[in-house]
Steps between C-alpha positions, in 0.01 A plus 500: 500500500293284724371655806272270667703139596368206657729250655321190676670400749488138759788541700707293267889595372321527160278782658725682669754523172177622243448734772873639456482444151202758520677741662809534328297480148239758609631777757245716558201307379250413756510116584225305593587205757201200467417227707314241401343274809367173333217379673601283798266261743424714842509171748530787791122497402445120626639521793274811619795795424303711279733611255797476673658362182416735266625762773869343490505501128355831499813659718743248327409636139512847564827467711628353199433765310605777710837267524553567107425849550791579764713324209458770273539799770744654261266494162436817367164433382207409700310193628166348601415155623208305423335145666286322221337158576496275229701257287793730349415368126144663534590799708854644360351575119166608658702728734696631190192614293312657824781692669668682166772290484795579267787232527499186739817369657422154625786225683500120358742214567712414286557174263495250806267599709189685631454773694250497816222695323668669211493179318593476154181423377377872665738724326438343189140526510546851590707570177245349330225703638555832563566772261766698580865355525608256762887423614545167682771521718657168607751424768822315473783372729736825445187743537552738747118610528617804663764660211318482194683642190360627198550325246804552228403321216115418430376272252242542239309205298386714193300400220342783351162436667335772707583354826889437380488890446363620756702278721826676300365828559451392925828348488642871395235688770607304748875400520666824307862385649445167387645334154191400343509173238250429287502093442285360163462109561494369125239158438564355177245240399778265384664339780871536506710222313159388359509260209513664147329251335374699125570802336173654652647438848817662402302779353281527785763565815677743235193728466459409888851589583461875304152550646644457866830738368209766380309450816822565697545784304169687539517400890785714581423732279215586728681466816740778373220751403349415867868535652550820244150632620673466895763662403700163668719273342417114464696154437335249324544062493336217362400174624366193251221227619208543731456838627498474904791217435679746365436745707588364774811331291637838476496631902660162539781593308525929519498696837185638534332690805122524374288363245238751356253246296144660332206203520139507345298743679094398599383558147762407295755289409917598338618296215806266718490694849220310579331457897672148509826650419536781701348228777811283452776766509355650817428160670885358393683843460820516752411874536250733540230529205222812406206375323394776295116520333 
């Protein structure tokens, strides 16, 4: 279980609901608040008020963080703040390799829009570049940042890969109330309702058609010894066509609370949960997402 948690934080709705997101998830762990202050033009400077800028943003800053503090007065665990200056791109992953990092919880807006300095673009570079796993935490209309729930029903994008499993086995750590699914997104080579046009074509999307069944097959075959290993109990689905499209197809059409989604690591690279598509389901997912390495 993760013991070390970093949450940045801006001040934003996004922020605030990672931060409760943190705490319900991880009770006792110790949670690391950082601030990133980009770097800003001091015009106090010009006008002869040596560092009277840099003062104010100073006290604002830190005020801000001892704001998000008093918001988790009733947290079991424990917490520490930190003031980094920087762009948050550069400084979160740096922060996550120097500081023994073990899981970050990061805010981002949602499909149609941008947060103030949890932008998008930051949260996915940070699931990109850190090792351990990151959940991106996004805010929506009925959000309540202040009653987060945990979640009932968590899905998992599993392919047999390395990263699929280990994301299965998280899944399982992690959320041992929740019903865990285990979703194989099929990609035939032959489009659907292509045009037969030989016997070779005919005998092609056959021997297509019972590679994808054996495929299927040996997927959640695995998924059961993981689940059987866990001594937990798993569902499992199918989706057809691209892999994030389908994906993100399926929360579209099933209740789901969390998506946990394993993506190449630094040094390596899983045969369909690829960077790109764990990128896409945690940029366009309607619900929170864990990147796991």
């Amino acid at each position: 279980m993760s013991s070390r948690i970093l949450v940045p934080v801006d001040g934003s709705a996004e922020s605030r609901l990672a931060l409760t997101h943190a705490t319900t998830q991880f009770p006792e762990a110790h949670i690391v608040l950082l601030h990133v202050i980009e770097p800003f033009a001091d015009h106090s400077k010009a006008a002869g008020h040596q560092g009277q800028r840099t003062k104010q943003v100073f006290e604002e800053r830190q005020q801000l963080l001892d704001e998000m503090v008093e918001r988790g007065d009733e947290y079991a665990g424990t917490f520490s703040t930190e003031l980094v200056y920087g762009r948050p791109v550069h400084v979160i992953p740096r922060f996550v390799d120097t500081h023994g990092i073990d899981e970050v919880v990061i805010g981002s807006r949602g499909r149609d829009g941008t947060a103030r300095l949890l932008l998008g673009s930051v949260a996915e570079t940070v699931v990109r570049r850190v090792p351990v796993p990151v959940t991106v935490v996004r805010s929506r209309a009925e959000d309540d940042e202040d009653d987060y729930q945990s979640p009932e029903h968590v899905l998992v994008p599993f392919d047999r890969s390395f990263c699929s499993r280990n994301a299965l086995e998280y899944a399982f750590e992690q959320f041992p109330d929740a019903t865990v699914t285990a979703l194989f997104v099929k990609s035939p080579l032959f489009e659907a309702y292509e045009t037969i046009e030989s016997e070779d074509d005919l005998d092609d999307v056959i021997a297509e058609d019972e590679e994808i069944d054996d495929e299927t097959h040996n997927v959640f075959e695995m998924a059961r010894r993981i689940t059987d290993q866990n001594e937990r109990t798993v569902e499992t689905a199918t989706a057809e066509g691209d892999p994030s499209r389908g994906i993100l197809g399926w929360l579209d059409e099933n209740d789901v609370d969390h998506v946990v989604i394993g993506c190449h690591g630094r040094d390596g690279v899983a045969r369909w949960v690829l960077g790109s598509v764990a990128e896409t389901v945690v940029r366009r997912a309607p619900v929170p997402v864990t990147a796991i390495k």
